[in-house]
KEVO-385853 format. One line per field, with one value per atom (N, C-alpha, C): residue in three letters; residue number from 1; atom name; x, y, z. Coordinates in Angstrom, 1 decimal. Atoms other than C-alpha are relative to their C-alpha. Layout:
BEGIN
residu <- c(Ala	...);
num <- c(NUM	...);
atome <- c(CA	...);
xx <- c(X	...);
yy <- c(Y	...);
zz <- c(Z	...);
***
This chain:
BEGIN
residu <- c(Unk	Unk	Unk	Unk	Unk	Unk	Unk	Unk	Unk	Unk	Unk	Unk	Unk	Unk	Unk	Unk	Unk	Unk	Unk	Unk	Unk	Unk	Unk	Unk	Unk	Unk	Unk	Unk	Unk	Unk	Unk	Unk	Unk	Unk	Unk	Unk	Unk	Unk	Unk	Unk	Unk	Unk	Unk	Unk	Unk	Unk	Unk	Unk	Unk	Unk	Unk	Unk	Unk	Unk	Unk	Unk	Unk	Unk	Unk	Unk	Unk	Unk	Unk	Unk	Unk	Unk	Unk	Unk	Unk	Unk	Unk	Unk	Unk	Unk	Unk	Unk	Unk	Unk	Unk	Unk	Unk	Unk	Unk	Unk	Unk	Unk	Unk	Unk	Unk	Unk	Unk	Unk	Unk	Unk	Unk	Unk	Unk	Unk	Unk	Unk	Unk	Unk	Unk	Unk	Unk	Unk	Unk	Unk	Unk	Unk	Unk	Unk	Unk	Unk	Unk	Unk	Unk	Unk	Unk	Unk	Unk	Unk	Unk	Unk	Unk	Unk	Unk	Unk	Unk	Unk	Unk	Unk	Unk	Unk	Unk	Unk	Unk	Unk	Unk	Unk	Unk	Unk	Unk	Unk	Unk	Unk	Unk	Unk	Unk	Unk	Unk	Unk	Unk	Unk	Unk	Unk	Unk	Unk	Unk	Unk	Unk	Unk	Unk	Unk	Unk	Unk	Unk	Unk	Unk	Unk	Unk	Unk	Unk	Unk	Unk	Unk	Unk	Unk	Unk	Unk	Unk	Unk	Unk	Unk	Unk	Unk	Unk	Unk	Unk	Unk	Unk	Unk	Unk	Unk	Unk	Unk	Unk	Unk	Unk	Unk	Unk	Unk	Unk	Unk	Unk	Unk	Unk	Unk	Unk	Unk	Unk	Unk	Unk	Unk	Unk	Unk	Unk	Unk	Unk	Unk	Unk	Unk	Unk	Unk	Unk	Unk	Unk	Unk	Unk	Unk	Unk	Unk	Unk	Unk	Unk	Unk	Unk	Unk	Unk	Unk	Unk	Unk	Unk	Unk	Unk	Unk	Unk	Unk	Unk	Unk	Unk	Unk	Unk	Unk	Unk	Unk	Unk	Unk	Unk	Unk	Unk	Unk	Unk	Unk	Unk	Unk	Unk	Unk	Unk	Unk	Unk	Unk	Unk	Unk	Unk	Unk);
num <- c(1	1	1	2	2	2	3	3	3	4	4	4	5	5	5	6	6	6	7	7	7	8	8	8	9	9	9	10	10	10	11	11	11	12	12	12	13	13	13	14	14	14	15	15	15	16	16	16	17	17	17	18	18	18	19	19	19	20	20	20	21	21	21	22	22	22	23	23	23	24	24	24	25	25	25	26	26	26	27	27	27	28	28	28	29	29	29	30	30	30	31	31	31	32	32	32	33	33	33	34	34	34	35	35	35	36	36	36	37	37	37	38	38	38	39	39	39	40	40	40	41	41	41	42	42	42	43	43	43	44	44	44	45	45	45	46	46	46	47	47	47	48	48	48	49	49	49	50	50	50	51	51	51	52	52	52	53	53	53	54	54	54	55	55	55	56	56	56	57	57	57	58	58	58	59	59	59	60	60	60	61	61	61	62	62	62	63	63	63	64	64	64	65	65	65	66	66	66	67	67	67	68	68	68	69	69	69	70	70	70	71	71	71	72	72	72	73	73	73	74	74	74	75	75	75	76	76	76	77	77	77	78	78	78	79	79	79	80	80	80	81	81	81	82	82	82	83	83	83	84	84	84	85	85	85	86	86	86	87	87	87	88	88	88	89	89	89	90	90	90	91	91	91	92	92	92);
atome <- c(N	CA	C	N	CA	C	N	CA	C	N	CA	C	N	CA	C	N	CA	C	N	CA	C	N	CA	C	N	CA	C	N	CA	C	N	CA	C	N	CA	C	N	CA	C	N	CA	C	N	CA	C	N	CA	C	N	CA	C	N	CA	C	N	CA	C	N	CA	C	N	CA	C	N	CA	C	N	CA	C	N	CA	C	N	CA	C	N	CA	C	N	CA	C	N	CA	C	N	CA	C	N	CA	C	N	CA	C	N	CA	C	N	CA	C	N	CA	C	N	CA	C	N	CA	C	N	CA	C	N	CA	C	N	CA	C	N	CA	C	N	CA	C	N	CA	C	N	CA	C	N	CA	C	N	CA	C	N	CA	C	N	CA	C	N	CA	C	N	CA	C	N	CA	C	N	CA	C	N	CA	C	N	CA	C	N	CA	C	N	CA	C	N	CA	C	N	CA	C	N	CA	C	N	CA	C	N	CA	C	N	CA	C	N	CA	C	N	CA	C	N	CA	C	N	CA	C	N	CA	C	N	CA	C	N	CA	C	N	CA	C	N	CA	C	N	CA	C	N	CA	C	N	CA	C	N	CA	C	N	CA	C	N	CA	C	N	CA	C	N	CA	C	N	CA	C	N	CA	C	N	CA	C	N	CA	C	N	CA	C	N	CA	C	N	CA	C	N	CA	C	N	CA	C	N	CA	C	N	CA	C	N	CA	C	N	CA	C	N	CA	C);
xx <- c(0.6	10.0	0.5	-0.4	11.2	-1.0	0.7	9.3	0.9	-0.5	9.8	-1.0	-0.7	10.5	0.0	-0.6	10.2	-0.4	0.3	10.5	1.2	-0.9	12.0	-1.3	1.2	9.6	0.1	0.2	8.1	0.2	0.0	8.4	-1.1	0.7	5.4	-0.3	0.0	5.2	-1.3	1.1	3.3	-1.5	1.1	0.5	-0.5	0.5	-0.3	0.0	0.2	-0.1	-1.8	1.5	-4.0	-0.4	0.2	-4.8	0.4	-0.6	-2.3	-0.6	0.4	-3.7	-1.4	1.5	-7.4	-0.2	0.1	-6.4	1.2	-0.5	-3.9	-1.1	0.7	-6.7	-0.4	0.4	-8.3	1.1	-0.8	-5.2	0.8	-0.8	-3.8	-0.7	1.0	-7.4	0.3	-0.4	-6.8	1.0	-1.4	-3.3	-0.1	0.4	-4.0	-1.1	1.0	-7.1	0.7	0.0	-4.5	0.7	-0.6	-3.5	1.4	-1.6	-0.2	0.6	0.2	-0.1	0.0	0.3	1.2	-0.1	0.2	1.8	0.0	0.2	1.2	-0.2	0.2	2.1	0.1	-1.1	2.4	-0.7	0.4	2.5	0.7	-0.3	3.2	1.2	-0.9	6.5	-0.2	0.4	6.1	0.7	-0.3	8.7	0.0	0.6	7.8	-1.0	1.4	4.5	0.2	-0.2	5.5	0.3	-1.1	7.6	-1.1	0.5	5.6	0.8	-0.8	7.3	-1.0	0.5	6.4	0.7	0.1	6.5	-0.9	1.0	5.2	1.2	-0.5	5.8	-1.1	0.9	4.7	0.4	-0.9	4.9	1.1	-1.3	7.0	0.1	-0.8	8.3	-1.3	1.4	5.0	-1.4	1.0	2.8	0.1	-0.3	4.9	0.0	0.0	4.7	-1.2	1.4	1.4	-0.5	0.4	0.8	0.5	-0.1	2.9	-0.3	0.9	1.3	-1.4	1.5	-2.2	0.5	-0.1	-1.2	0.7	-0.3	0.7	-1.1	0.7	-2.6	-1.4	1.1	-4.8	-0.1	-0.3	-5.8	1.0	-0.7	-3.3	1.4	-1.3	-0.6	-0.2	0.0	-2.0	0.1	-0.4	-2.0	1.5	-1.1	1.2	0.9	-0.8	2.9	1.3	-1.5	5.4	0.2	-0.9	5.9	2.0	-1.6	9.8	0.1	0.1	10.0	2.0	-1.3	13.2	-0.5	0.1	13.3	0.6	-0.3	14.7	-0.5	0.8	13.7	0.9	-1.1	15.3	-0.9	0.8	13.9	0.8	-0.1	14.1	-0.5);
yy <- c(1.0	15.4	0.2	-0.2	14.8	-0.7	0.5	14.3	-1.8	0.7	10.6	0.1	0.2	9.6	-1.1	1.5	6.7	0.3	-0.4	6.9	-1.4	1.7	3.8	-0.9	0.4	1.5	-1.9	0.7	-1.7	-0.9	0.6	-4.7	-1.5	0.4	-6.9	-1.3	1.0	-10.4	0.1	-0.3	-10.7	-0.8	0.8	-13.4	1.0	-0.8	-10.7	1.5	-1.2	-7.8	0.6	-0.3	-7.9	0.6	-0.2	-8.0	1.2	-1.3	-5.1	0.9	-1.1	-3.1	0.4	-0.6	-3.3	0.4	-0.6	-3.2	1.7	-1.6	0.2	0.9	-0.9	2.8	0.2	-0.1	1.6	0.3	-0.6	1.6	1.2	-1.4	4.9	0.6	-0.9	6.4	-0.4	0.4	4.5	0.6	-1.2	5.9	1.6	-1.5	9.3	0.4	-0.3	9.1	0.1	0.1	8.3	1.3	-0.7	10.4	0.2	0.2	11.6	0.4	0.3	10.7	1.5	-1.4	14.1	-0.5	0.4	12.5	-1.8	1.7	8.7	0.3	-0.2	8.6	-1.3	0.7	5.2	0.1	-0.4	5.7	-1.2	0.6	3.1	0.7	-0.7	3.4	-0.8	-0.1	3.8	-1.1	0.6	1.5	-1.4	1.0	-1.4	-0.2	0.2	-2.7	-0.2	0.9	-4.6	0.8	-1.1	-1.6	1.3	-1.0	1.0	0.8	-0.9	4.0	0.5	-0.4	5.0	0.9	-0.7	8.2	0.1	-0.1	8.6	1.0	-0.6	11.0	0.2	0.2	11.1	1.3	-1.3	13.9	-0.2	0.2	11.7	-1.5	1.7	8.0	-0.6	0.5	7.2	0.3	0.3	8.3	-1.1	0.7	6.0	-1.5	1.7	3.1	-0.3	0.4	3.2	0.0	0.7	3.1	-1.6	1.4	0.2	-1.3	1.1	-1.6	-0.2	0.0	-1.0	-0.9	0.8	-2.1	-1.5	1.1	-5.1	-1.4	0.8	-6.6	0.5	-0.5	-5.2	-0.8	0.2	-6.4	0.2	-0.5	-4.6	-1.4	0.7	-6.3	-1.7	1.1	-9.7	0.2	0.1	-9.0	0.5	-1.0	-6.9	-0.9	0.6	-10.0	-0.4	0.8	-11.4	1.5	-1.2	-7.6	0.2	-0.5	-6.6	1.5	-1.1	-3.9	0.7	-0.9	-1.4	1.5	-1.5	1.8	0.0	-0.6	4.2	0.4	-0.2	5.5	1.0	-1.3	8.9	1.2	-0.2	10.8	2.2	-1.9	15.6	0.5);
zz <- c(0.9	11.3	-1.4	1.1	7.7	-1.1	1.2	4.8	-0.6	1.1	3.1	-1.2	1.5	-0.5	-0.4	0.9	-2.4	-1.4	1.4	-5.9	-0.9	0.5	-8.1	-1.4	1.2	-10.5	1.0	0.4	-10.7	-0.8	0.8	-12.7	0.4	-0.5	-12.8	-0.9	1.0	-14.1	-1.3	0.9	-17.2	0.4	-0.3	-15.8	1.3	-1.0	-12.9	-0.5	0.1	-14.7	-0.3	0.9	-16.2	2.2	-1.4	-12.2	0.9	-0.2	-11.5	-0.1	0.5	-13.7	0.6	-0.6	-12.6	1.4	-1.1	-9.0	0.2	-0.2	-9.4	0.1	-0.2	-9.4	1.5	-0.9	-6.6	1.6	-0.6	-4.8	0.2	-0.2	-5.7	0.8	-1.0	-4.6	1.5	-1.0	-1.2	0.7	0.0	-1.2	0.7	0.6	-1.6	1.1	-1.0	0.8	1.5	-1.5	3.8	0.7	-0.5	6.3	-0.2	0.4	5.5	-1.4	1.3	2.2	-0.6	0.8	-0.2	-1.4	1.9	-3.7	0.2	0.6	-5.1	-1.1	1.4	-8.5	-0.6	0.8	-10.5	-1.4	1.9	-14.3	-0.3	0.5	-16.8	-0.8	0.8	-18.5	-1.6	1.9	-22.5	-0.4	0.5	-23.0	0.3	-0.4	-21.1	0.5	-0.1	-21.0	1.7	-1.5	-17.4	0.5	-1.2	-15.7	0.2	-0.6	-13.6	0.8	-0.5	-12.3	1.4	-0.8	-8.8	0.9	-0.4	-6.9	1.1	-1.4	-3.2	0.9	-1.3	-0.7	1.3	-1.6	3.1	0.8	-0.9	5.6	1.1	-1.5	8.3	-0.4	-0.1	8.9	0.3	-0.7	11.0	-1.4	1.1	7.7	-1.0	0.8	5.9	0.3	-0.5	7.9	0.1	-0.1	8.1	-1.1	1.6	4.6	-0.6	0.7	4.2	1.2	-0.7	7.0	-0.5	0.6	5.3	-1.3	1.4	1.8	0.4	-0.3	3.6	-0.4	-0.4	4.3	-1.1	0.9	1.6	-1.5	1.3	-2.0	-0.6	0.7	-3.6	0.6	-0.7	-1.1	-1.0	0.1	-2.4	-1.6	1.5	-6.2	-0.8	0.5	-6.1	0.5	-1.4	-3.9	-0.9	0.9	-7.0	-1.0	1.0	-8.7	0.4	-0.1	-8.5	0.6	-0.6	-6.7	0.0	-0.5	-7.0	0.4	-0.7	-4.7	0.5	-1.3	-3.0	0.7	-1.1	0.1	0.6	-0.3	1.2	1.3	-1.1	4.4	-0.9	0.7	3.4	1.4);
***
């Protein structure tokens, strides 16, 4: 089994960011609650109000898909639906 990796940023239109922002907490806690689940990081970056930097690691492929089947269909999925998403995705 290998550890994944995703690590990359965000960019989040400005008319959905107020919404972003109040739904990230709830979603990191969520995150972080699931099986699997070792780190969920997203921080705002200093230099752009819109760009979030995000860090997640899982202990296998099946922790990871199962996180992104959950958030698919979750709040987060529906407020997060027009962010920009750049990542990589690297299996350790």
């Amino acid at each position: 089994m290998s550890k994944v990796i995703l690590k990359g940023y965000i960019i989040v239109p400005h008319e959905d960011l107020s919404a972003v922002e109040q739904a990230l907490p709830i979603h990191t806690q969520l995150t972080l609650e699931e099986e699997g689940c070792l780190i969920f990081e997203v921080t705002k970056h200093d230099g752009d109000p819109r760009r979030f930097d995000v860090y997640e690691e899982f202990v296998d492929r099946a922790a990871f898909n199962a996180h992104q089947a959950r958030v698919k269909n979750s709040h987060w999925g529906g407020v997060s639906l027009n962010v920009a998403r750049h990542y990589e995705i690297c299996e350790e």
